[in-house]
C-alpha positions as CSV (number, residue, x, y, z in Angstrom):
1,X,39.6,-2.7,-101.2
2,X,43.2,-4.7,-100.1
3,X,43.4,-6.5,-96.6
4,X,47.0,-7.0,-95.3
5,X,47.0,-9.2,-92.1
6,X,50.3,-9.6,-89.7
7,X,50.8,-11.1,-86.3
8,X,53.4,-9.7,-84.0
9,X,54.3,-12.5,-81.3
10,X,56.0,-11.3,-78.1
11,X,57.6,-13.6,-75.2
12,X,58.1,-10.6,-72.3
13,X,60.3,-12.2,-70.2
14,X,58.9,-10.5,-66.5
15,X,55.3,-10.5,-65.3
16,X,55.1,-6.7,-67.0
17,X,55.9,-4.6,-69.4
18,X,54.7,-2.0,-72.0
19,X,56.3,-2.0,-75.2
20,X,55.9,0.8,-77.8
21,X,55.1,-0.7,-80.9
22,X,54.3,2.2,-83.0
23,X,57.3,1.7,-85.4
24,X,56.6,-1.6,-86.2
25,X,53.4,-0.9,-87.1
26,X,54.7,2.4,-89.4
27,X,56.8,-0.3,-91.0
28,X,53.8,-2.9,-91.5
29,X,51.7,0.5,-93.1
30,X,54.3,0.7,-95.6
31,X,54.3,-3.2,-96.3
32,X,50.6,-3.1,-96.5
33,X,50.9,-0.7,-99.6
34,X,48.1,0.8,-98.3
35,X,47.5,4.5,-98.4
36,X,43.8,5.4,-97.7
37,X,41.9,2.9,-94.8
38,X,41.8,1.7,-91.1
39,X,44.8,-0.3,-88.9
40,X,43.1,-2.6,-86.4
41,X,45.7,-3.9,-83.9
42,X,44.2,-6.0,-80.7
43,X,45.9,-8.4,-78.3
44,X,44.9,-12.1,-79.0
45,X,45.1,-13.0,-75.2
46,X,43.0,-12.1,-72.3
47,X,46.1,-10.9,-70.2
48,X,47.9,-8.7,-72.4
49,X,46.2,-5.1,-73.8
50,X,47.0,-2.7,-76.9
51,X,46.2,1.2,-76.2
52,X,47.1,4.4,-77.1
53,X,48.9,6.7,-74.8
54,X,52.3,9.3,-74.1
55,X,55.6,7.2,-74.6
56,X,57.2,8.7,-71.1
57,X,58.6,6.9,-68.3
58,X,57.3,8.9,-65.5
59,X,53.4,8.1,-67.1
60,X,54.2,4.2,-67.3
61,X,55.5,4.2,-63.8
62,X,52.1,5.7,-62.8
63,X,50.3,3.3,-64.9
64,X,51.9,0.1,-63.2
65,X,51.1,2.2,-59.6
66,X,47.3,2.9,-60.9
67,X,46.6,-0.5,-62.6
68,X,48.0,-2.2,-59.3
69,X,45.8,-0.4,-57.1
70,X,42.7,-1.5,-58.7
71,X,43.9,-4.9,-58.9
72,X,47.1,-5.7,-57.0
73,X,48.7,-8.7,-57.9
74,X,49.3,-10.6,-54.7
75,X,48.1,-11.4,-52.2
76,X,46.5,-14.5,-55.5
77,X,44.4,-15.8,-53.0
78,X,42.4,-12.8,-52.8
79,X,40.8,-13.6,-56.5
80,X,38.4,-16.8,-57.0
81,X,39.9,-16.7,-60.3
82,X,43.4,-17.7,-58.9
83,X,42.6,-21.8,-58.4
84,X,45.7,-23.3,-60.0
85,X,46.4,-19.8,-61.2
86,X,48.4,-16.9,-60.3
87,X,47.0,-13.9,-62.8
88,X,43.1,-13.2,-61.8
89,X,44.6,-9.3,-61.3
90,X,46.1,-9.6,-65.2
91,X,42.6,-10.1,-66.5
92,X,41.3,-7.5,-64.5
93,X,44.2,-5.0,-65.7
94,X,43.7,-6.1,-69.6
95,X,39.9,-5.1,-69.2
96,X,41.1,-1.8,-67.7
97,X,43.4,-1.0,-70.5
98,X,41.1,-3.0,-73.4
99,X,41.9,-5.1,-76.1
100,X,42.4,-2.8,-79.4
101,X,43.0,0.1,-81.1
102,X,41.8,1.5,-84.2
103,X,44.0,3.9,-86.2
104,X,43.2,5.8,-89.3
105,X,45.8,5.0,-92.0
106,X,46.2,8.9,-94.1
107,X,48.7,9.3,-97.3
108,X,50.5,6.0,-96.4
109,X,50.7,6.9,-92.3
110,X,49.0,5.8,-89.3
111,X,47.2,8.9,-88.4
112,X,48.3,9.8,-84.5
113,X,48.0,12.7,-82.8
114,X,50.9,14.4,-81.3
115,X,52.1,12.5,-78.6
116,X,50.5,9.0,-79.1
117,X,52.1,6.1,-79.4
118,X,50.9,2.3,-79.8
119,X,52.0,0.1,-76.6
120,X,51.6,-3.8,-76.2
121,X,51.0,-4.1,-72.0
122,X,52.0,-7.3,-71.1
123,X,50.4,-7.9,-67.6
124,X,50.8,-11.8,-67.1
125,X,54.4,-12.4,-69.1
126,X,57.2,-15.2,-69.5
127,X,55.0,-17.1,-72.1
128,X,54.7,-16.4,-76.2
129,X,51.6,-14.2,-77.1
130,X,50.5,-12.9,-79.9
131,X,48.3,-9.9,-81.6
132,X,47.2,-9.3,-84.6
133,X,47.2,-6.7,-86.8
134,X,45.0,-6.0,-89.8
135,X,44.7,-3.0,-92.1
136,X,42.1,-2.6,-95.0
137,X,41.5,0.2,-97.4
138,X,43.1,1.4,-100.7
């Protein structure tokens, strides 16, 4: 069995933002050489989330309106989290949205269905972050 392991470092420059990073992990299949196995991709920090969903603006807009209802960003001092800091509601949204994906890796590809895509949701930005991505098989 190969292993091929990659990190992908971000630096979003506003507090939010999902990024569709399904052709760069096409391009890091191919690298891999591997045709037959399993991509693991997960975000290495607690305020930032990798998930599968529809790449369309009118579902990310309701994402950001969902994910801030359940845990609104301000007022901070509403979270005990927030002493010294300012993203108690990014944690909450990151366990929301989780931590990884899993993909099947078939003839070479990543094996989506239809409409999904791979997104990076950065929920407490303007710092470098990182997430890893590992893929094993043959």
């Amino acid at each position: 069995m190969k292993s091929f392991r990659h990190e992908l470092w971000f630096n979003i420059t506003q507090r939010r933002q999902l990024v569709n990073i399904t052709p760069t992990l096409h391009e890091l299949v191919e690298k891999s050489g591997i045709r037959e196995g399993l991509l693991l991709c997960n975000a290495m920090h607690i305020t930032a989330s990798v998930f599968i969903n529809d790449d369309e603006s009118g579902l990310h807009k309701d994402l950001e309106e969902w994910l801030e209802g359940l845990a609104p960003e301000k007022p901070h001092s509403r979270y005990r989290h927030n002493n010294g800091e300012d993203n108690a509601d990014a944690h909450l949204k990151r366990t929301i949205m989780g931590r990884e994906v899993m993909v099947a890796v078939t003839g070479g590809s990543l094996d989506l269905g239809p409409w999904e895509q791979v997104f990076y949701g950065e929920f407490d930005g303007k710092r470098r972050k990182r997430v890893l991505v590992k893929i094993i098989g043959e």
